[in-house]
C-alpha positions as CSV (number, residue, x, y, z in Angstrom):
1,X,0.0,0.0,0.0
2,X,1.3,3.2,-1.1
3,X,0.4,6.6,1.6
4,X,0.7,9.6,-0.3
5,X,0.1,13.6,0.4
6,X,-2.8,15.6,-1.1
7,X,-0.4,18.0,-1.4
8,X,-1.8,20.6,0.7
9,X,0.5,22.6,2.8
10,X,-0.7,22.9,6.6
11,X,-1.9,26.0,7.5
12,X,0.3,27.6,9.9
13,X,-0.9,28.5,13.7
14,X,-2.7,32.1,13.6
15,X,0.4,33.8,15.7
16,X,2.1,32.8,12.2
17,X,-0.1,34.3,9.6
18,X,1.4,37.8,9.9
19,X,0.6,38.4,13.3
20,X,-0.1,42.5,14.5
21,X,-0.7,42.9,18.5
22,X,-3.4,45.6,18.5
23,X,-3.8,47.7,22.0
24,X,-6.8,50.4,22.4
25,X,-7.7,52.2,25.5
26,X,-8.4,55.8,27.0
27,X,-8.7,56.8,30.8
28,X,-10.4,59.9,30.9
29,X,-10.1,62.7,33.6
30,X,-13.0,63.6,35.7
31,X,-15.7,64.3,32.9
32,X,-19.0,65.5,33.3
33,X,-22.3,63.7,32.7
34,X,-22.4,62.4,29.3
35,X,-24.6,60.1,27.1
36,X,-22.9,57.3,25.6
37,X,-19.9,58.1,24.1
38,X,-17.0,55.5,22.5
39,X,-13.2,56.8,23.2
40,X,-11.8,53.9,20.7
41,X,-13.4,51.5,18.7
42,X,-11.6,49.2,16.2
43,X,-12.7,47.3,12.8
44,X,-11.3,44.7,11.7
45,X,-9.7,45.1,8.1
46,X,-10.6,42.8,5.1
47,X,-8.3,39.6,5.0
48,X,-8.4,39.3,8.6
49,X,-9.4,38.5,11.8
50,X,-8.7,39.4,15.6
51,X,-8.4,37.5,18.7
52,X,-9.4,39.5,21.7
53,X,-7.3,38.2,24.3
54,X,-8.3,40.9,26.9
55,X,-10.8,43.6,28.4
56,X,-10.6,46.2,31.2
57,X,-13.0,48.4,32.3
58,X,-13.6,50.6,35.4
59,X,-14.9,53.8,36.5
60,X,-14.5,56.1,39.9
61,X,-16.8,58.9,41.2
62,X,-14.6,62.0,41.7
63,X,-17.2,64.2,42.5
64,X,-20.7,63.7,44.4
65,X,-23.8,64.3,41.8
66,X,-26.9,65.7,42.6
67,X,-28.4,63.5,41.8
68,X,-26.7,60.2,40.8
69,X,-27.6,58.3,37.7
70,X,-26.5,55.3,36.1
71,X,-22.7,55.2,35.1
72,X,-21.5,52.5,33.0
73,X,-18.0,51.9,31.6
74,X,-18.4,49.2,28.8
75,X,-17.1,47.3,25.4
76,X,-19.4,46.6,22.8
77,X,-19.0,44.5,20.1
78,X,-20.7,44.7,16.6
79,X,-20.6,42.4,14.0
80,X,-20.5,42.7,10.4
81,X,-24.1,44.1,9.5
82,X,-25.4,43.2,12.9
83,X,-26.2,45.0,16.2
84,X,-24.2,45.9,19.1
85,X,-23.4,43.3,21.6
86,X,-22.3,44.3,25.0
87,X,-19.3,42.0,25.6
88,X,-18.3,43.5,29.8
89,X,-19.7,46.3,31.7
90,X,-19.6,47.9,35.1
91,X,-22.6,49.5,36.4
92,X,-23.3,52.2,39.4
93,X,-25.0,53.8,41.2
94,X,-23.9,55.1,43.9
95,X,-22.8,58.7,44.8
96,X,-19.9,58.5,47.5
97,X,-16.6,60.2,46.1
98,X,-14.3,57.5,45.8
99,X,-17.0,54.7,44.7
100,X,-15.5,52.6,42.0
101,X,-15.7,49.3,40.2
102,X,-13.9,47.5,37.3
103,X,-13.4,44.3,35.7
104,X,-10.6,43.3,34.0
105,X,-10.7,39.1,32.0
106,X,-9.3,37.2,29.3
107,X,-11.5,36.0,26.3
108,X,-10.8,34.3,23.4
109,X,-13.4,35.9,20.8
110,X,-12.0,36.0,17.3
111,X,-13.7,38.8,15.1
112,X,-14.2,38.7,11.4
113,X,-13.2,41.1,9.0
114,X,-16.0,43.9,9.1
115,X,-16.7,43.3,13.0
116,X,-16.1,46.0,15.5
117,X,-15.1,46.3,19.1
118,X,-15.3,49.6,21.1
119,X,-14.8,50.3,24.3
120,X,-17.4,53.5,26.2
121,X,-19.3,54.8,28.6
122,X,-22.0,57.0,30.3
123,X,-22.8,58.9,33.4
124,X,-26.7,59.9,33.7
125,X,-26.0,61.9,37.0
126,X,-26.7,65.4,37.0
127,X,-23.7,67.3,38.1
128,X,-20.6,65.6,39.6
129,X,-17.4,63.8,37.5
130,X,-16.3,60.4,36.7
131,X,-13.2,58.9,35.9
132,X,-13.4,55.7,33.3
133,X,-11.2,53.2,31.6
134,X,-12.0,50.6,28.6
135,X,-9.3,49.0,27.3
136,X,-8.5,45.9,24.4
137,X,-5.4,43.5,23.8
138,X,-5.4,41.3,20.6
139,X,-4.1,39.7,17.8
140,X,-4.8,40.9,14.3
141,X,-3.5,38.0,11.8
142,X,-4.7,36.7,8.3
143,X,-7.9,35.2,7.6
């Protein structure tokens, strides 16, 4: 019995297919109350794909409101012609300067070309200031 190749080449690991390490993030100062606004977001280009390998996010109350309302530091992620998926948020509502809370994991997600990730948040209080932080780390690499 004769064993013989089809002659297809194995496809290398994804760290080998032209890997790019892709880092987004913003940390605000103390800002105001504010709908929801994105400080990065991040498509991925045609021909390849990202593995997220993490997430942080976190906020702090600097200042007292009066009165609080909701504040949420968050990453969303949309795929190609769909709607927004919230991937990880933190929620508060609490008013006490010096209140925080943050979350900060590992996931392996792989996004297609035409997907986006963004990281935002929002502070529905009326008066007072917030600190926040949304972060990524990935991998961009060929389809």
């Amino acid at each position: 019995m004769r064993i013989t190749s089809t002659g297809a080449a194995a496809r290398p690991e994804y760290y080998d297919r032209n890997p790019t390490q892709v880092d987004l993030g913003s940390t605000t100062g103390s800002v105001a109350p504010h709908i929801l606004t994105f400080r990065y977001n991040y498509t991925v280009p045609t021909g390849r794909k990202f593995l997220l390998g993490m997430w942080r996010v976190y906020w702090q109350r600097i200042t007292a409101a009066a009165p609080v309302g909701r504040t949420d530091s968050d990453v969303q992620i949309t795929p190609n012609g769909g709607s927004a998926i919230v991937n990880v948020d933190v929620i508060g509502l609490t008013n006490g300067v010096g209140d925080h809370d943050g979350a900060t994991g590992g996931q392996a997600t792989v996004l297609l070309a035409g997907d986006n990730i963004a990281g935002g948040d929002i502070d529905g209080s009326t008066g007072g200031g917030v600190v926040f932080t949304e972060a990524i780390q990935g991998t961009e690499f060929d389809a």
